[in-house]
CHARMM internal coordinates of N, CA and C (Angstrom, degrees):
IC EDIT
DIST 1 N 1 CA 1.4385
DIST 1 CA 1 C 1.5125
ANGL 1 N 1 CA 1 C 107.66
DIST 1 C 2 N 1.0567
ANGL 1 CA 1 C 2 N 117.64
DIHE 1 N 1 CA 1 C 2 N 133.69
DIST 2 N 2 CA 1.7780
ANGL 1 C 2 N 2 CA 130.30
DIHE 1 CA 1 C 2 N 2 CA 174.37
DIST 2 CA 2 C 1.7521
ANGL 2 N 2 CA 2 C 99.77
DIHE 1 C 2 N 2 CA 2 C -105.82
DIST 2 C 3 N 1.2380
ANGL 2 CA 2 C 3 N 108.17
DIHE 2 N 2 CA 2 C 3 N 119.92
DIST 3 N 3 CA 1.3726
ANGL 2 C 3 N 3 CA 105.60
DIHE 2 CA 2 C 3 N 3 CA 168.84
DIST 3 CA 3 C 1.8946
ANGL 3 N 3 CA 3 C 111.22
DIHE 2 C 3 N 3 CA 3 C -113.95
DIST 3 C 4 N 1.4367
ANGL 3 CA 3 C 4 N 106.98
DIHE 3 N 3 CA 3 C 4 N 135.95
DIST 4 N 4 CA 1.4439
ANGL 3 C 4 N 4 CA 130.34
DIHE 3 CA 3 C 4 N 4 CA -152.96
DIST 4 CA 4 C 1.6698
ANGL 4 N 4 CA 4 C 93.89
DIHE 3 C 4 N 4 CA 4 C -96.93
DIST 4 C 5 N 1.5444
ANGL 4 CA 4 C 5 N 116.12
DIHE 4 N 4 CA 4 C 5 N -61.10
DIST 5 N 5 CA 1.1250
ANGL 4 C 5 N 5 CA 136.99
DIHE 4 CA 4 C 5 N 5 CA -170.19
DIST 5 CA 5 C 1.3271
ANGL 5 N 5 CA 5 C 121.67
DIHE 4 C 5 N 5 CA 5 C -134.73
DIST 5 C 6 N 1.1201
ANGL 5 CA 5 C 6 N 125.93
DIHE 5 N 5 CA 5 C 6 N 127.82
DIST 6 N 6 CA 1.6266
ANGL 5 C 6 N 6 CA 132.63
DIHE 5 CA 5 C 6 N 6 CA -159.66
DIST 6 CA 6 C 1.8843
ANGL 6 N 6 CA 6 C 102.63
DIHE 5 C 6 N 6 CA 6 C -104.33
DIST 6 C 7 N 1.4232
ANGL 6 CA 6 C 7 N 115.36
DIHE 6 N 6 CA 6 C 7 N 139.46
DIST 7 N 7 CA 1.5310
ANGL 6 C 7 N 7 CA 112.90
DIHE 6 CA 6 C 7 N 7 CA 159.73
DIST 7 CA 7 C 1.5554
ANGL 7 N 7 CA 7 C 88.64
DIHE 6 C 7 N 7 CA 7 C -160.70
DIST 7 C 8 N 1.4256
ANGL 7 CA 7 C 8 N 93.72
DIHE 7 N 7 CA 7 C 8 N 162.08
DIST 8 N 8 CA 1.6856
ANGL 7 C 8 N 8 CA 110.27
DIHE 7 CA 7 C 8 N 8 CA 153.81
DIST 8 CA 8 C 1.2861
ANGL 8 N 8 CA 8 C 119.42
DIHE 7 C 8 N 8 CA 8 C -39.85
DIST 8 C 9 N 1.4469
ANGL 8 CA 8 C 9 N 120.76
DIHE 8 N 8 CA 8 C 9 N 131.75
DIST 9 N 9 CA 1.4781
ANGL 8 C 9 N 9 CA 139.64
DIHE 8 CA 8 C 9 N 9 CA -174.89
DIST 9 CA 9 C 1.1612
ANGL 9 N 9 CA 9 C 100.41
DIHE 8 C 9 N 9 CA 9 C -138.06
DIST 9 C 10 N 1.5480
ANGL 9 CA 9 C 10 N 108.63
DIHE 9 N 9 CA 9 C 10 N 149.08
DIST 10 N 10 CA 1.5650
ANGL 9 C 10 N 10 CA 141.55
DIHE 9 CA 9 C 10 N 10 CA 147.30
DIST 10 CA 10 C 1.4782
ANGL 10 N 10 CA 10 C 129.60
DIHE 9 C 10 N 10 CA 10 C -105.64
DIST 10 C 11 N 0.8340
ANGL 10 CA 10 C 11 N 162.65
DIHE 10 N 10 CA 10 C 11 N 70.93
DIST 11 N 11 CA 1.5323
ANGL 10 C 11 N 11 CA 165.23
DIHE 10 CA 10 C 11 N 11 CA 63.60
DIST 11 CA 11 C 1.7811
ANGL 11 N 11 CA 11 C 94.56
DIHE 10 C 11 N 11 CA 11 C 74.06
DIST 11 C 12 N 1.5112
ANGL 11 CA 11 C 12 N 104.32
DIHE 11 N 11 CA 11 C 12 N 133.60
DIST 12 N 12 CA 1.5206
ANGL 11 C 12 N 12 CA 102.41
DIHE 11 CA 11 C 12 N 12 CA -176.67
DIST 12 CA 12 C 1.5904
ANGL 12 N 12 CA 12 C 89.36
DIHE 11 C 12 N 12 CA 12 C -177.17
DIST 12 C 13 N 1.6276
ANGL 12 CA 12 C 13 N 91.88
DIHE 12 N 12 CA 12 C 13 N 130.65
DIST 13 N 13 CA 1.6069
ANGL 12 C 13 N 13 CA 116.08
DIHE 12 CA 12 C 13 N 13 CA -155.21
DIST 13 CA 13 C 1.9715
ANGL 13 N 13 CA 13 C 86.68
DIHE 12 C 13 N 13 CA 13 C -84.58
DIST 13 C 14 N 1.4268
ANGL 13 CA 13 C 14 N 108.85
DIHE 13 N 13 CA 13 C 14 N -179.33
DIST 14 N 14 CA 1.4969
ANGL 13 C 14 N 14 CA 115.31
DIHE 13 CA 13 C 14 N 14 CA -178.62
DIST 14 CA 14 C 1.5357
ANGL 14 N 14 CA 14 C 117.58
DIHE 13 C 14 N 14 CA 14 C -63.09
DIST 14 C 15 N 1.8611
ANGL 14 CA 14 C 15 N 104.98
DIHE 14 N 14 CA 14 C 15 N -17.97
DIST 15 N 15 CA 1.1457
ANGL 14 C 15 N 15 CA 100.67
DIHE 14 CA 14 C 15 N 15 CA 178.68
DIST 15 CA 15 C 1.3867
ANGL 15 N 15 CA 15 C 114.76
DIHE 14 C 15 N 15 CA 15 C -101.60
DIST 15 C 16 N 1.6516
ANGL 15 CA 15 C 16 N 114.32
DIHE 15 N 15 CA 15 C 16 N 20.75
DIST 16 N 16 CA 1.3924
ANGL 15 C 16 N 16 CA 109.51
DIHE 15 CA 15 C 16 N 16 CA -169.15
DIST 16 CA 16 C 1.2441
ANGL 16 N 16 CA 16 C 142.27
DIHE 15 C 16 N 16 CA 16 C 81.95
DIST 16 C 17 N 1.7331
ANGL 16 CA 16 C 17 N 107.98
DIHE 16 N 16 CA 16 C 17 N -13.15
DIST 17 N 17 CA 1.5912
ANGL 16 C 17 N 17 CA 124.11
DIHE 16 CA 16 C 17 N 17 CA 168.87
DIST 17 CA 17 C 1.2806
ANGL 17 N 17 CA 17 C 101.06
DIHE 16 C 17 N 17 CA 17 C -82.76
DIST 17 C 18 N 1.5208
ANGL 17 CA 17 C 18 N 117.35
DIHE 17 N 17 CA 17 C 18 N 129.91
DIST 18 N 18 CA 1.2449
ANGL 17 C 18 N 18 CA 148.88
DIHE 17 CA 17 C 18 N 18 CA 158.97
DIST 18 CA 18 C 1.7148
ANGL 18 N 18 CA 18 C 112.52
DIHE 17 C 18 N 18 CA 18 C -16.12
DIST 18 C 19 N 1.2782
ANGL 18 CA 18 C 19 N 134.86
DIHE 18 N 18 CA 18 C 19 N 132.73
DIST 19 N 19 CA 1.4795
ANGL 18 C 19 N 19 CA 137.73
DIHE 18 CA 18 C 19 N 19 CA -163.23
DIST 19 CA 19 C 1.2951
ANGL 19 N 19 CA 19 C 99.36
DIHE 18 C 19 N 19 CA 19 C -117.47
DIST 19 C 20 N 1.8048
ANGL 19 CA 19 C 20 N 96.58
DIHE 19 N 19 CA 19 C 20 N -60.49
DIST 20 N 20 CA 1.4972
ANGL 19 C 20 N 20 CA 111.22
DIHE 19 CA 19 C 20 N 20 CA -172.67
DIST 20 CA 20 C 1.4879
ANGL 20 N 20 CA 20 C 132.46
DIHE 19 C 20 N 20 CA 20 C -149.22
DIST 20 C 21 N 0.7911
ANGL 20 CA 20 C 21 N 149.89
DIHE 20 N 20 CA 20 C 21 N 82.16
DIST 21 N 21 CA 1.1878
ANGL 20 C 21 N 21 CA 150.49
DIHE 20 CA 20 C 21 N 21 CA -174.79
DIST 21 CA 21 C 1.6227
ANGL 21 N 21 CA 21 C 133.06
DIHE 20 C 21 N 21 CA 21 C -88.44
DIST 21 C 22 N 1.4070
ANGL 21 CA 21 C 22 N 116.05
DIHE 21 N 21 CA 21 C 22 N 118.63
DIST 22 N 22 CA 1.5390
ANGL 21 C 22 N 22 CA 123.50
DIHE 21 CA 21 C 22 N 22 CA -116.65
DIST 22 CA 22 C 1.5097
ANGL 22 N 22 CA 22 C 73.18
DIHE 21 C 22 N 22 CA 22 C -114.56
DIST 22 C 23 N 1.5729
ANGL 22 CA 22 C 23 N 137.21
DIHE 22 N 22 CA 22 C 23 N -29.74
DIST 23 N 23 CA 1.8402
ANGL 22 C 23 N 23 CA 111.42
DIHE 22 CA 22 C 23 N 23 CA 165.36
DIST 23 CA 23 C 1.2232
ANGL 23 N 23 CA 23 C 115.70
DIHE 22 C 23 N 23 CA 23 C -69.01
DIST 23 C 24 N 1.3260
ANGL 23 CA 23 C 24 N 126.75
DIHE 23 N 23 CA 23 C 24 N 20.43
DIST 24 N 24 CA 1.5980
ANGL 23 C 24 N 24 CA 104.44
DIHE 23 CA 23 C 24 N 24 CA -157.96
DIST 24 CA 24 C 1.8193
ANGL 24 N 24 CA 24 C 86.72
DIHE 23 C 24 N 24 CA 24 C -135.21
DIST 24 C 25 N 1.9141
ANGL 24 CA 24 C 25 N 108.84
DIHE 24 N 24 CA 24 C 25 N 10.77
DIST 25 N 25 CA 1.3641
ANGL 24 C 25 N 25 CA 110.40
DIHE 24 CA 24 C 25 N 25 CA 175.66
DIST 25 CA 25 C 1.4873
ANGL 25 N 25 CA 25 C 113.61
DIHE 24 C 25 N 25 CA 25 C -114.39
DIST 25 C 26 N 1.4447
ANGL 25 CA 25 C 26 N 107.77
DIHE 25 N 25 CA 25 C 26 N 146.21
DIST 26 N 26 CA 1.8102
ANGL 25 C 26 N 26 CA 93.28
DIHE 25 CA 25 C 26 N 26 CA 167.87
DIST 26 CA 26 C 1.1864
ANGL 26 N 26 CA 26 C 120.02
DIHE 25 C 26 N 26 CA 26 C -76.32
DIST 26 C 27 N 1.1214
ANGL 26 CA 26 C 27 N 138.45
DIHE 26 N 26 CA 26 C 27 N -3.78
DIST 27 N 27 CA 1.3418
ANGL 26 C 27 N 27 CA 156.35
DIHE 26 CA 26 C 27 N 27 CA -170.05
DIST 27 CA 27 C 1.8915
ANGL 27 N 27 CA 27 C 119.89
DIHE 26 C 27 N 27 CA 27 C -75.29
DIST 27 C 28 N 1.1795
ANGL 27 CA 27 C 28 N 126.41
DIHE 27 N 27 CA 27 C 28 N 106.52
DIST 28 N 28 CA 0.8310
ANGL 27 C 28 N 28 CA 114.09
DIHE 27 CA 27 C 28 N 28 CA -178.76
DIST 28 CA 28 C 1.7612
ANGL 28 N 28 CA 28 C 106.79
DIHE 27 C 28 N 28 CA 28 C -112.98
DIST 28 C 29 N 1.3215
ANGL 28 CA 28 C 29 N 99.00
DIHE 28 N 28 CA 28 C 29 N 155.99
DIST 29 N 29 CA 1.6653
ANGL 28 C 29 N 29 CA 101.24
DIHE 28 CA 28 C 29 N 29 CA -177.72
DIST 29 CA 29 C 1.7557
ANGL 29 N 29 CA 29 C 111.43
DIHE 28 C 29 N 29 CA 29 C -79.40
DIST 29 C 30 N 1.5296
ANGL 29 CA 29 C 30 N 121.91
DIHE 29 N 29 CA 29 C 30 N 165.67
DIST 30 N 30 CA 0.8845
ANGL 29 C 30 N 30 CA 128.65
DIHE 29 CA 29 C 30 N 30 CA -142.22
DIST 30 CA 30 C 1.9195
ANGL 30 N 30 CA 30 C 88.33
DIHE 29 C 30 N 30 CA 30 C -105.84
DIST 30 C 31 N 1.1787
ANGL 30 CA 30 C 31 N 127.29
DIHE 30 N 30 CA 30 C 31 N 149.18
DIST 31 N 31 CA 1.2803
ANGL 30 C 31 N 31 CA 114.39
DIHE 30 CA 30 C 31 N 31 CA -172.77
DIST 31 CA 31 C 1.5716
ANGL 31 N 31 CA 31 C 97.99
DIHE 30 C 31 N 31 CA 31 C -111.54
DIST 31 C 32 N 1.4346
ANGL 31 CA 31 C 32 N 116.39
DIHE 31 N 31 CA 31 C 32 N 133.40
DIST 32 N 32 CA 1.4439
ANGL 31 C 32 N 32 CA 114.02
DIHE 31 CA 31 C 32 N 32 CA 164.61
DIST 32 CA 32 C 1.6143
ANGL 32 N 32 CA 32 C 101.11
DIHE 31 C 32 N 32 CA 32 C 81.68
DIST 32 C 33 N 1.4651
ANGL 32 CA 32 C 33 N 128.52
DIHE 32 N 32 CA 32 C 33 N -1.61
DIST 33 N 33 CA 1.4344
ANGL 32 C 33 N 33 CA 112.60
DIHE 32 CA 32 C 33 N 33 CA 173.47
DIST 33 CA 33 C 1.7375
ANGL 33 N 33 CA 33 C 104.21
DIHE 32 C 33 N 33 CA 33 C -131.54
DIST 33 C 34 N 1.6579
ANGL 33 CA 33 C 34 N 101.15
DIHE 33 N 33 CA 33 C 34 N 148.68
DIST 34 N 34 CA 0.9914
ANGL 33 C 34 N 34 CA 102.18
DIHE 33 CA 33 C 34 N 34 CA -177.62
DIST 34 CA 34 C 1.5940
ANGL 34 N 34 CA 34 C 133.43
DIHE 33 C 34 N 34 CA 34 C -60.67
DIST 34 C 35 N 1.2305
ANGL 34 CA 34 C 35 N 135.96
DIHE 34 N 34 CA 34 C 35 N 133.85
DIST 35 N 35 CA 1.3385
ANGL 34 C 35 N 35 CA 125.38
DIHE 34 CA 34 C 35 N 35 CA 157.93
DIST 35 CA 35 C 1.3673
ANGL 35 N 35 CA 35 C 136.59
DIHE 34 C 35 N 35 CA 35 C -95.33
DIST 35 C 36 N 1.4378
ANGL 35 CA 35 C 36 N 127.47
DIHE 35 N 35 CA 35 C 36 N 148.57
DIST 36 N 36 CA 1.5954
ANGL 35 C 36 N 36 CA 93.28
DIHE 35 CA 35 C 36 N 36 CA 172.81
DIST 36 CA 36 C 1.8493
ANGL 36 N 36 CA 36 C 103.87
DIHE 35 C 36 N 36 CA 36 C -108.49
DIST 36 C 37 N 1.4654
ANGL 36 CA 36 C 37 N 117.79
DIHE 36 N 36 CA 36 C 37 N 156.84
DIST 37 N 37 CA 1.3935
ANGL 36 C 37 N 37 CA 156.62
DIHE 36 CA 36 C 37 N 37 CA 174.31
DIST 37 CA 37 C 1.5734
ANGL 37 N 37 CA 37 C 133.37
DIHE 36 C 37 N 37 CA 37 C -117.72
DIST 37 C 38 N 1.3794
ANGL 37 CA 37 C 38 N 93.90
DIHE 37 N 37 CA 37 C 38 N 110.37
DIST 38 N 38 CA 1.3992
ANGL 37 C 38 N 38 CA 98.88
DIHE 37 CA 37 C 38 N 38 CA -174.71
DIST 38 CA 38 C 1.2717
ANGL 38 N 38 CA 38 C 117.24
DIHE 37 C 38 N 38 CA 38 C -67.11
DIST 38 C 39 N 1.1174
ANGL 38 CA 38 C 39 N 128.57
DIHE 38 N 38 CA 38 C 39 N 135.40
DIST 39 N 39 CA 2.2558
ANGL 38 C 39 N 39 CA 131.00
DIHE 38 CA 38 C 39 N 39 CA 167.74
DIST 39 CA 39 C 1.4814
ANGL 39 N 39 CA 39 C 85.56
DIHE 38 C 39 N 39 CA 39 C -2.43
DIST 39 C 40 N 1.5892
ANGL 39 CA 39 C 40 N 92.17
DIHE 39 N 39 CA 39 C 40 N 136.42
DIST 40 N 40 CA 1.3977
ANGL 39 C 40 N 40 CA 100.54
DIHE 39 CA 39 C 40 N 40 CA 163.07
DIST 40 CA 40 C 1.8686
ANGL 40 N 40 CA 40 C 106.91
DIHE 39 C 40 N 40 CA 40 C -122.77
DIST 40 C 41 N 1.4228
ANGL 40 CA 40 C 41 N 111.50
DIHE 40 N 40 CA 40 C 41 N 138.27
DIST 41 N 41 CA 1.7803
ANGL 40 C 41 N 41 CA 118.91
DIHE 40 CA 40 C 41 N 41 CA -163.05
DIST 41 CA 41 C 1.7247
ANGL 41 N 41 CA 41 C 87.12
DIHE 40 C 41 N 41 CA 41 C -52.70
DIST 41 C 42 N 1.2273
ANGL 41 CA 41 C 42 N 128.54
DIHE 41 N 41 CA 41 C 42 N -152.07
DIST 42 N 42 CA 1.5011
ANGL 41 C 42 N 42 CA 138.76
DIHE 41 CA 41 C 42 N 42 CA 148.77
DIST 42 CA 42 C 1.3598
ANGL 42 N 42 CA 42 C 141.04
DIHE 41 C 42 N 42 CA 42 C -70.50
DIST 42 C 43 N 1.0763
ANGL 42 CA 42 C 43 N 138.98
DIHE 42 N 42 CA 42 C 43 N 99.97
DIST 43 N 43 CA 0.7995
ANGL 42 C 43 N 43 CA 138.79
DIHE 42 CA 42 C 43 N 43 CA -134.06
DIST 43 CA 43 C 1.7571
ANGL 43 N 43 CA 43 C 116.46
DIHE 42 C 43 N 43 CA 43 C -135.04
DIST 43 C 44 N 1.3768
ANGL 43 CA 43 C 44 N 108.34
DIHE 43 N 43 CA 43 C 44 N 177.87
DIST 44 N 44 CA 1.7386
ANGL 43 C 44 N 44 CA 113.68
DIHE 43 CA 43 C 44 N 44 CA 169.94
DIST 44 CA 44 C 1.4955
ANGL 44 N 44 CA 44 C 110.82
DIHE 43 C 44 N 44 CA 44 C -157.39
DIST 44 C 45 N 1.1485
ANGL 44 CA 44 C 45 N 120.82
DIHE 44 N 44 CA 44 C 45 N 155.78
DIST 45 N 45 CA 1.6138
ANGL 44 C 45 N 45 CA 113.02
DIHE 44 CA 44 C 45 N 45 CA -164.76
DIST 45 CA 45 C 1.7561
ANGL 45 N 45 CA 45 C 117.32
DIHE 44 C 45 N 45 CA 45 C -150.91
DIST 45 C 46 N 0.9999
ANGL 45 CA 45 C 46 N 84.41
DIHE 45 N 45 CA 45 C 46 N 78.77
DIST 46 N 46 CA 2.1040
ANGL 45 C 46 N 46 CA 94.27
DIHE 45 CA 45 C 46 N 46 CA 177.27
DIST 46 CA 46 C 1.2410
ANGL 46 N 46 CA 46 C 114.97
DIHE 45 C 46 N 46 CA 46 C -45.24
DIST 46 C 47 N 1.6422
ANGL 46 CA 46 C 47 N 131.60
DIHE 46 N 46 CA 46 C 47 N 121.39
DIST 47 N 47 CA 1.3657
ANGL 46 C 47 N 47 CA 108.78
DIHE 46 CA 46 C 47 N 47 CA 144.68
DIST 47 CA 47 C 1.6774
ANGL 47 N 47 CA 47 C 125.05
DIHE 46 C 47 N 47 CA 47 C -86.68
DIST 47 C 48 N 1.3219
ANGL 47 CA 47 C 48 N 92.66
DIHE 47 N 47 CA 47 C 48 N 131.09
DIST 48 N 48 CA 1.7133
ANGL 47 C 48 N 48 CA 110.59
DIHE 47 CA 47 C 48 N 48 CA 167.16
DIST 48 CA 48 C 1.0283
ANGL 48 N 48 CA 48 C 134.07
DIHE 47 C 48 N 48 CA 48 C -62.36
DIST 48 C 49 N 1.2710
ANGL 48 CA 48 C 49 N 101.84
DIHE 48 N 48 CA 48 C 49 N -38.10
DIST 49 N 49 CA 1.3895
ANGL 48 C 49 N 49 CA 115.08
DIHE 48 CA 48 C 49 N 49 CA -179.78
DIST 49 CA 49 C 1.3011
ANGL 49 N 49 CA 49 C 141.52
DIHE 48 C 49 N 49 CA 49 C -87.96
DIST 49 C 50 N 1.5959
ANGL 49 CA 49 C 50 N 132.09
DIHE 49 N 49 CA 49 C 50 N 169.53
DIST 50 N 50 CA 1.4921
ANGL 49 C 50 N 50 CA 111.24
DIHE 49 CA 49 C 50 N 50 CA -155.70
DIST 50 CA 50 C 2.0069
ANGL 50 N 50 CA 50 C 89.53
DIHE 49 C 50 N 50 CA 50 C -99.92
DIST 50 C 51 N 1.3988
ANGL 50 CA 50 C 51 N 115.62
DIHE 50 N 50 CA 50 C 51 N 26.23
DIST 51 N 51 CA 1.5448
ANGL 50 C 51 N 51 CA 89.18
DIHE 50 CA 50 C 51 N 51 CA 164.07
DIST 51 CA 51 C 1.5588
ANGL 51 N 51 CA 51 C 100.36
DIHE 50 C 51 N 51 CA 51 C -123.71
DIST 51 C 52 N 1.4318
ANGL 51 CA 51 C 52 N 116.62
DIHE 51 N 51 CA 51 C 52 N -179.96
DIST 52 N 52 CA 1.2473
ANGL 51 C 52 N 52 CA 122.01
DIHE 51 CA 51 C 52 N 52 CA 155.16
DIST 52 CA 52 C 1.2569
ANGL 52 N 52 CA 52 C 137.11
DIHE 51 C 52 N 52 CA 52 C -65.42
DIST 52 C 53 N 1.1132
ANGL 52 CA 52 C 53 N 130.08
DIHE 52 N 52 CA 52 C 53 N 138.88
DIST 53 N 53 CA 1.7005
ANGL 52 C 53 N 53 CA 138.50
DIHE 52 CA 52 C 53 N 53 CA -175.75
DIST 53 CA 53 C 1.5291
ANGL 53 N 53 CA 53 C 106.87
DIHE 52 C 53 N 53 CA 53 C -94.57
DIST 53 C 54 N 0.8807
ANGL 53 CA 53 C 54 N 129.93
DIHE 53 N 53 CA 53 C 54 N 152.80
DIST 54 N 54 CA 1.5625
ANGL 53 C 54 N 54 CA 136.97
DIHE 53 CA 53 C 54 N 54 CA 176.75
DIST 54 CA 54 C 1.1786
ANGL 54 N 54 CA 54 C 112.45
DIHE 53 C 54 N 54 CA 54 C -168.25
DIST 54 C 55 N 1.2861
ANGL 54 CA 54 C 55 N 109.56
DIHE 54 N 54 CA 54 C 55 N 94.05
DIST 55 N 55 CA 2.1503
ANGL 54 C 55 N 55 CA 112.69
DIHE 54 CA 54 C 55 N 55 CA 161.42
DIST 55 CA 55 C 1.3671
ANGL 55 N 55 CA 55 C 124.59
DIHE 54 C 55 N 55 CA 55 C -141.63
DIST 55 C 56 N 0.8428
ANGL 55 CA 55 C 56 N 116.03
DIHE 55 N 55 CA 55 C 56 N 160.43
DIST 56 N 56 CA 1.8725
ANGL 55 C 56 N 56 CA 125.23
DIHE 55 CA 55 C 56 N 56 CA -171.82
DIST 56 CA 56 C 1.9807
ANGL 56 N 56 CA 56 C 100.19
DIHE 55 C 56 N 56 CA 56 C -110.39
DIST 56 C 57 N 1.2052
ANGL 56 CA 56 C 57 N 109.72
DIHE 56 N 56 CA 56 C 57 N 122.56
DIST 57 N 57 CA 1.3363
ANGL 56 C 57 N 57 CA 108.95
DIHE 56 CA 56 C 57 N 57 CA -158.76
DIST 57 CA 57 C 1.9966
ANGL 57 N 57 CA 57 C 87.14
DIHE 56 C 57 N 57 CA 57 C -125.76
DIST 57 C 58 N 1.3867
ANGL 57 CA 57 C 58 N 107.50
DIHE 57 N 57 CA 57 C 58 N 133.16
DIST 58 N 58 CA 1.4518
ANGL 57 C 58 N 58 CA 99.24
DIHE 57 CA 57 C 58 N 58 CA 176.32
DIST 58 CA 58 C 1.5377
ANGL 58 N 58 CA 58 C 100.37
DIHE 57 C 58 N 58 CA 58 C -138.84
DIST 58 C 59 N 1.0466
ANGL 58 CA 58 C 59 N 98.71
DIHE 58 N 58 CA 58 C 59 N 130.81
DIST 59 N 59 CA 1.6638
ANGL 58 C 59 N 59 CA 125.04
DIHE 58 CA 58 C 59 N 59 CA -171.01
DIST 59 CA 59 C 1.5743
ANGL 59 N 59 CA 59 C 126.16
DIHE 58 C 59 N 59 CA 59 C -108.21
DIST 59 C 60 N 1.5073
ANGL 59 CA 59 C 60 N 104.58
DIHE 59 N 59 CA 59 C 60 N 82.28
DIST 60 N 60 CA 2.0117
ANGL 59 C 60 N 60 CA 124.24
DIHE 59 CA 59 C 60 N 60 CA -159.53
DIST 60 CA 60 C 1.8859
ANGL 60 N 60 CA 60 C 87.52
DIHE 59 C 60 N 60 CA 60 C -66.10
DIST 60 C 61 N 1.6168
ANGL 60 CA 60 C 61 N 99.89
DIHE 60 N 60 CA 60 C 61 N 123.78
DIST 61 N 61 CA 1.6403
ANGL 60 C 61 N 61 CA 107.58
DIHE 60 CA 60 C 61 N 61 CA 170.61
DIST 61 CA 61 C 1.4816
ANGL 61 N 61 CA 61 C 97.08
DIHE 60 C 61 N 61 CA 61 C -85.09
DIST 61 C 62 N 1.4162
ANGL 61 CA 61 C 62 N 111.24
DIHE 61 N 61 CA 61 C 62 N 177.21
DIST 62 N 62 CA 1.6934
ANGL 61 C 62 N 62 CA 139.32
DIHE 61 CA 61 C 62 N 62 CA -172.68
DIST 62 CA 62 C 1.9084
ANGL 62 N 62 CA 62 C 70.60
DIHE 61 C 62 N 62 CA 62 C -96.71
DIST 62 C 63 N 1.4124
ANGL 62 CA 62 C 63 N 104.97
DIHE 62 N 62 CA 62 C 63 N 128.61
DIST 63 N 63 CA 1.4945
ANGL 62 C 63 N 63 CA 107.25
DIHE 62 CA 62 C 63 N 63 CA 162.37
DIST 63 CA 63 C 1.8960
ANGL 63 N 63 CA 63 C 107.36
DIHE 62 C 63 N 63 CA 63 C -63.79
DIST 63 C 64 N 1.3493
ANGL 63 CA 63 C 64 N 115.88
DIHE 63 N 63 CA 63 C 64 N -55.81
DIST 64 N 64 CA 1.3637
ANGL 63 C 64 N 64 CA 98.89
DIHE 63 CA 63 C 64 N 64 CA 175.94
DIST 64 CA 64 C 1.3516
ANGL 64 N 64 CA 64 C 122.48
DIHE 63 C 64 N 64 CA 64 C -70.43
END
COOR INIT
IC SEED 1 N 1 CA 1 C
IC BUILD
């Protein structure tokens, strides 16, 4: 994942229970450098926050 622009996020699995929630971390993401991310299950992702988010997320399949 490359993140462009950083804000508050919510993370919310297919059934709608909470995954992750990015005010409630000290952790902030890295701007302009790559990270790596493991498969993520299905998912949906609110921003909370009052800025914009911006990232390009690329997701390598199992060829078989």
């Amino acid at each position: 994942m490359f993140v462009f622009a950083s804000s508050d996020l919510v993370r919310f699995d297919d059934l709608g229970n909470v995954l992750m929630d990015t005010g409630q971390s000290a952790e902030v993401p890295a701007l302009n450098s790559p990270a790596w991310l493991e498969p993520l299950p299905p998912h949906s992702v609110k921003n909370v926050g009052d800025a914009e988010f911006r990232a390009v997320q690329v997701e390598i399949k199992d060829a078989s």
